[in-house]
N, C-alpha and C positions, 0 to 999 in steps of 0.2 A: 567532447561535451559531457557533464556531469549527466549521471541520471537521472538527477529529477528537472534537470533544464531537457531533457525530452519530454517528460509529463507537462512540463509549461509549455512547451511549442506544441503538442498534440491537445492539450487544452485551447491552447489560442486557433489553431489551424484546424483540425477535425471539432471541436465539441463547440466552441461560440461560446464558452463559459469565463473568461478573462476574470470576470467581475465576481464570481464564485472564489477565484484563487485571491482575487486583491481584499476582499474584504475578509477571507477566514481567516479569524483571530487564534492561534495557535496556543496552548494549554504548554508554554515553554517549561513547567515546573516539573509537568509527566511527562513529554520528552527528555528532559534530563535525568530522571526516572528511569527510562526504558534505556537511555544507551549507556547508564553505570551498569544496566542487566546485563543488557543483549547488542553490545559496540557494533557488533558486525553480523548483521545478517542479510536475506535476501528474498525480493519479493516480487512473484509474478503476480503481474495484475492483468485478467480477460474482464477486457468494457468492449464497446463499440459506441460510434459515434450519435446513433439514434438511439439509444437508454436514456432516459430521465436521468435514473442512479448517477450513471456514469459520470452525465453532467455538472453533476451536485460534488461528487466524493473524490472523485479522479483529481479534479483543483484541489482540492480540498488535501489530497494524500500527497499532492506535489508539494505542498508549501510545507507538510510535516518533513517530508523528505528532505525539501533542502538544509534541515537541524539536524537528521542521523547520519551524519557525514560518513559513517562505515557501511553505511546498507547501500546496495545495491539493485537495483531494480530491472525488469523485463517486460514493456507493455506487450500485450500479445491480443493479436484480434479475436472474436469472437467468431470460432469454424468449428466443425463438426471433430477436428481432427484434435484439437485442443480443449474442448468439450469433452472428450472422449477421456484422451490422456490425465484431465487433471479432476476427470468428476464433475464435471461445472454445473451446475442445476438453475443458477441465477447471475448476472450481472450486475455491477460488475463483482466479482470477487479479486479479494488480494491474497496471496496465497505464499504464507511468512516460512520462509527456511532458516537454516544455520546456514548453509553457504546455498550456492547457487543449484547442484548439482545435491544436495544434504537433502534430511529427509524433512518432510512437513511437519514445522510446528505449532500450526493452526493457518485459520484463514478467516477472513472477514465477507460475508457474501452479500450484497447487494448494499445494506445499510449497518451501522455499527448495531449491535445489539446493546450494547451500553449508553446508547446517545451520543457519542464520538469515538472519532479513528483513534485519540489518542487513547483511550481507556482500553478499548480492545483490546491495541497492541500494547500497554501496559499488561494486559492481563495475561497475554502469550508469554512475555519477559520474564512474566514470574512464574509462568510456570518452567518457565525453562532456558533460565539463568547462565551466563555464557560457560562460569566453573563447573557446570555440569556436561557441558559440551565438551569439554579440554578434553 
């Protein structure tokens, strides 16, 4: 199963938000934007099923997802042990690598700071463009 067809079954199965993912209208233009940047990267996402956020952005990041066909994702529950590990101060946070195991390229924490996911991770892209990764 692809990655972000896990973000859609734990949208439909844990959050109750279906309707979140079917109606977000996806910014195809800065997606294509981000994956001429940054083709392949990788992103852990800490939500939990009672967040608000969660409910809103988590669809919301799955339907981005299924356009970055190179990135790969890790949903990860919200515990003390992963809270600890990755900083977590708020939910949910997306937390953008070069690869899985790479080092943190930014992260998005509860709501985009830009107004949308895409812009955000547009903004990581550029600053750290995949030729710079080589």
């Amino acid at each position: 199963m692809k990655d972000y067809a896990k973000l859609v079954t734990y949208t439909r199965e844990q959050l109750g938000t279906m309707g979140e993912f079917d109606r977000y209208d996806v910014k195809g233009d800065v997606l294509r934007e981000i994956a001429g940047l940054l083709p392949n990267a990788h992103v852990e996402i800490v939500g939990a099923a009672w967040c608000k956020d969660c409910k809103r952005e988590i669809p919301r990041f799955a339907r981005i997802a299924e356009r970055l066909s190179g990135w790969t994702i890790d949903l990860l529950g919200d515990d003390p042990a992963t809270r600890e590990r990755l900083a977590i101060k708020r939910i949910p946070t997306f937390v953008v690598r070069a690869t899985k195991d790479g080092p943190e390229l930014g992260r998005i924490v509860e709501s985009p700071s830009s107004g949308s996911l895409e812009s955000d991770l547009l903004a990581i892209a550029k600053e750290h463009p995949s030729q710079i990764l080589a």
